[in-house]
N, C-alpha and C positions, 0 to 999 in steps of 0.2 A: 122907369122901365121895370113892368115885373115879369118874372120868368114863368112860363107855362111848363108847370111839373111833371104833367105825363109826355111831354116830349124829353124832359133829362130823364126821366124813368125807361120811357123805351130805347133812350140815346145808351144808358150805361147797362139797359141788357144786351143793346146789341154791341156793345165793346166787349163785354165779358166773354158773349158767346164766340165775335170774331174770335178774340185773344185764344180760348181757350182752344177752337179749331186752329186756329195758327201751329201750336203745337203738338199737332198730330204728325204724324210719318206717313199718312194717305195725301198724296197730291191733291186730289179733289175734298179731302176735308182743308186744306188749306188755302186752294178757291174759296170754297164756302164762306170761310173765315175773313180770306182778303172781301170778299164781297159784305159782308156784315161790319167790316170794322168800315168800309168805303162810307156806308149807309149812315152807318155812326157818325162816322164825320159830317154826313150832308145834314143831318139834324142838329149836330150841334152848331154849323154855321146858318140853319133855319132860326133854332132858336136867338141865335144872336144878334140877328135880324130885328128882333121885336117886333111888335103888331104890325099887321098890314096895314097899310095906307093907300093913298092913291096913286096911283103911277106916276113915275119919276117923268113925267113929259110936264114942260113948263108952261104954265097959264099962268097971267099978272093976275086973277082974282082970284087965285089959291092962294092962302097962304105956307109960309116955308114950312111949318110942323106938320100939316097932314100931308107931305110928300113920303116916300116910301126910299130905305135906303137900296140903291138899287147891287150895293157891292156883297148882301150875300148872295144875292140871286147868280150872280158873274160870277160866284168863288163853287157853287154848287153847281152850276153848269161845268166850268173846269174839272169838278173833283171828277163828276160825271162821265165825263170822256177820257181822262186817267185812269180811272177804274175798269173802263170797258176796253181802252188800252190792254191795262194787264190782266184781265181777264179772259181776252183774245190769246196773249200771250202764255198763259197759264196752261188754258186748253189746249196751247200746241205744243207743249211742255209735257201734260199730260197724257196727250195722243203719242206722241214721241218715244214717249215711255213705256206705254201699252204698247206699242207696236215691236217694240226692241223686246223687251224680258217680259209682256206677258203679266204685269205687273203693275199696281199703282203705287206703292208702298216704297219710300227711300231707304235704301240699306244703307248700311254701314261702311266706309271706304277702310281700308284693311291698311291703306297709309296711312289714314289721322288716328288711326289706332294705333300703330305700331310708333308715329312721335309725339303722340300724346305721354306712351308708354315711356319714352326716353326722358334721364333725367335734366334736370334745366338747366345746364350748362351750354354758354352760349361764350362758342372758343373767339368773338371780335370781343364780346364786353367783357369779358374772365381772364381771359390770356395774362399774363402780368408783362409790362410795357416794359422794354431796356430803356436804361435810363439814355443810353445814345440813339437816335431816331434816325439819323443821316444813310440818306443809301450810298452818298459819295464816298471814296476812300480815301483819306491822307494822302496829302501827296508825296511822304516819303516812302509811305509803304506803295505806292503805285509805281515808284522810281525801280523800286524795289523785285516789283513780284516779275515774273519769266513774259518774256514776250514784250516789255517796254523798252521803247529803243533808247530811252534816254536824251533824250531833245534837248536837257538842258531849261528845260522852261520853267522861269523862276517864279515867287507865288505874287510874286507883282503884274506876271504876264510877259514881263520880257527875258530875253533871251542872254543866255552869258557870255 
């Protein structure tokens, strides 16, 4: 199998190009980017494909190597409808947005700043454990505290 170069050549500018519109803060520069890295992918499951051949429909006086493998074509039609998936969903993401603030560009949330800001202390895994865990109370100090009537119930269960 050998690999046809200007197809990884145009596969890895259009991953860079996605990637690098990826992270922008314009909504529609990150469409863009979703759509070139989608593109990206459909070329590199074309190239892995290898040469074409002849269509995967079975005739006995074909033989098995000049058939065609028919599973990137299936993987590139999927990406293809995923893409236009979230593409659909993008635009209404971005219409959403324009329509609200007027605005394409994601700001800042002034919460993941402010606990970004806080130190990293985290009071379930920091806290230091008592070495006793039990939320029950002894039961002589329960015999003990105001309000128990004193039953008598001994620590075996029965009664005296």
């Amino acid at each position: 199998m050998s690999v046809n170069i200007t197809l990884i050549v145009i596969m890895g500018a259009l991953f860079a190009a996605g990637i690098y519109l990826l992270l922008e803060r314009s909504l529609t520069r990150v469409l863009l980017g979703l759509i070139l890295l989608a593109n990206g992918a459909n070329m590199l499951l074309l190239a892995s494909g290898g040469f074409a051949g002849r269509a995967p429909l079975y005739a006995s006086v074909i033989p098995a190597e000049e058939y065609n493998d028919p599973l990137p074509q299936a993987l590139i039609l999927t990406s293809i409808v995923i893409s236009f998936a979230v593409t659909a969903f993008m635009l209404g993401i971005i219409y959403r947005s324009w329509v609200l603030g007027r605005q394409d560009e994601v700001q800042d949330d002034i919460e993941d700043r402010r606990v970004a800001s806080q130190s990293s202390f985290d009071a379930e895994d920091d806290a230091e454990i008592p070495i006793e865990t039990t939320e029950f109370t002894p039961q002589e100090e329960a015999e003990e505290a105001p309000g128990s009537q004193g039953l008598g119930i001994t620590s075996k269960g029965g009664r005296d």
